[in-house]
C-alpha positions in Angstrom: 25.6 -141.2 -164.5 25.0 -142.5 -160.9 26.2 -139.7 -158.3 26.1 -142.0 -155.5 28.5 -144.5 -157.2 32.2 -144.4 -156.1 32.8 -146.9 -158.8 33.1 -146.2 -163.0 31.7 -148.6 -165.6 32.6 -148.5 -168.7 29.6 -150.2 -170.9 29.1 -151.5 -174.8 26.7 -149.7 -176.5 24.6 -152.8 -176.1 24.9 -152.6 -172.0 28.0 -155.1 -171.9 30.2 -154.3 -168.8 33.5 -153.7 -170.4 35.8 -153.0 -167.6 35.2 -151.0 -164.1 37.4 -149.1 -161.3 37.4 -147.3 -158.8 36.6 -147.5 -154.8 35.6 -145.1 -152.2 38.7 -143.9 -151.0 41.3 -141.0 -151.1 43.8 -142.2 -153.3 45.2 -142.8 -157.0 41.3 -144.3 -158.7 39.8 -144.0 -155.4 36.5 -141.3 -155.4 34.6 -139.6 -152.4 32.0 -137.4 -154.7 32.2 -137.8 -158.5 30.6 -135.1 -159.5 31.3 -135.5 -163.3 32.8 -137.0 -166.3 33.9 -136.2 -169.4 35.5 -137.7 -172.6 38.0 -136.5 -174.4 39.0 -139.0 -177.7 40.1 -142.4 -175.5 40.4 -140.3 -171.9 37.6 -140.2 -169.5 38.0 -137.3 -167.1 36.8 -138.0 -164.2 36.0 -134.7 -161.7 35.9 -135.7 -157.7 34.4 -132.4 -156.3 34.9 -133.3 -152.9 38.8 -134.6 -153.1 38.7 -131.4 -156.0 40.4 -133.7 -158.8 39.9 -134.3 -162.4 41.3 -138.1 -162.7 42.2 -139.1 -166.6 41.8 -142.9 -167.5 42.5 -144.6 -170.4 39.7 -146.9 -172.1 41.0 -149.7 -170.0 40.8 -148.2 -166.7 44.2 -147.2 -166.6 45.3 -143.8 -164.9 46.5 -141.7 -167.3 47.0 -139.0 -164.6 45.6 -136.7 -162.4 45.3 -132.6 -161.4 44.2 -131.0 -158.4 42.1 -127.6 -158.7 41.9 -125.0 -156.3 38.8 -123.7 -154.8 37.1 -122.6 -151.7 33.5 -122.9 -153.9 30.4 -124.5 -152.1 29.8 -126.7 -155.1 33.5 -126.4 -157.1 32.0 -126.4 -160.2 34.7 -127.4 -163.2 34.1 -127.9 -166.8 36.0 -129.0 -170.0 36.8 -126.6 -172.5 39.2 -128.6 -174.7 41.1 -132.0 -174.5 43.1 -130.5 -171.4 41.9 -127.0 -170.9 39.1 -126.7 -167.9 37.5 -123.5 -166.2 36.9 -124.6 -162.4 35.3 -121.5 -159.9 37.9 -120.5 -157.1 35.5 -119.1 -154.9 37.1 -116.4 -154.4 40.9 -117.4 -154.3 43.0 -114.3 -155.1 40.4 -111.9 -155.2 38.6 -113.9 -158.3 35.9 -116.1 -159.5 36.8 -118.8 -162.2 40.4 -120.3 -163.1 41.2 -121.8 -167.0 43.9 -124.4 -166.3 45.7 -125.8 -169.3 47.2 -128.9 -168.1 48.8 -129.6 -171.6 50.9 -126.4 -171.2 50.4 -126.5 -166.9 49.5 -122.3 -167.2 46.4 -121.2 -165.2 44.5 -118.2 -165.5 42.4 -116.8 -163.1 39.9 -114.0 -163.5 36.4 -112.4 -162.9 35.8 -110.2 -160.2 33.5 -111.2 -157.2 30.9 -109.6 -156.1 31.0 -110.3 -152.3 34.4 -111.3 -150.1 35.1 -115.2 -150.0 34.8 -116.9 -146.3 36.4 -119.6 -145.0 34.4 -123.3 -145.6 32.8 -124.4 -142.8 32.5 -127.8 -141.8 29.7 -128.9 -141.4 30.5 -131.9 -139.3 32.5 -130.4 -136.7 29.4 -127.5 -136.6 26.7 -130.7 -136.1 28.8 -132.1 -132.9 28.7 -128.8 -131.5 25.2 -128.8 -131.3 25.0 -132.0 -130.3 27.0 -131.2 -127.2 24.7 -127.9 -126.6 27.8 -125.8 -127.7 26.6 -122.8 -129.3 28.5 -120.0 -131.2 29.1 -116.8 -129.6 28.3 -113.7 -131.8 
């Protein structure tokens, strides 16, 4: 897997380009960070950490559907447990660390207890200008 791709190709075992999709973008097959993929029988999941999605396509490229996961994480880690059951970190939301989504059955769990207090995300961006501009915090 590429990381700086916004684009999925789906290849042959021999290297054959057998279909692609996707652009940058923030909508339905539209990525801004894919951060992984996984395969599940003729579903590939993909996982968009930034837009913090897990897109399902069929074979073909078709969307098969899509979930959106909760987290203030720095990194919003998610991975596949089952076909549809995936464990993503909250960063903290409600006082806990990791939730187990079952999208089949659309229950989540959340649990673990962290050991510090969650803080708001900061943006980065916004932050940059500041100092551009010679606006510093105050403590």
């Amino acid at each position: 897997m590429d990381y700086g791709q916004k684009e999925i190709s789906i290849l042959s075992s021999a290297g054959e380009k057998l279909a692609a999709f996707g652009r940058e973008g923030k909508g339905p097959r539209e990525f801004m960070r894919i951060r992984d993929l996984f395969e599940t029988g003729d579903i590939l999941n993909v996982v968009d950490a930034r837009q913090k999605t897990i897109s399902r396509f069929e074979s073909d490229g078709n969307l098969a559907g899509s979930y959106i996961f909760e987290s203030t994480s720095l990194y919003n880690e998610i991975a596949l447990i089952e076909d549809s059951i995936y464990v993503a970190t909250t960063g903290g939301i409600d006082s806990t660390m990791f939730a187990i989504t079952d999208l089949k059955n659309e229950n989540t769990f959340n649990f673990g207890i962290p050991k510090g207090k969650s803080f708001k995300s900061v943006d980065f961006q916004a932050s940059t200008s500041q100092l551009k501009m010679e606006r510093y915090p105050i403590s």
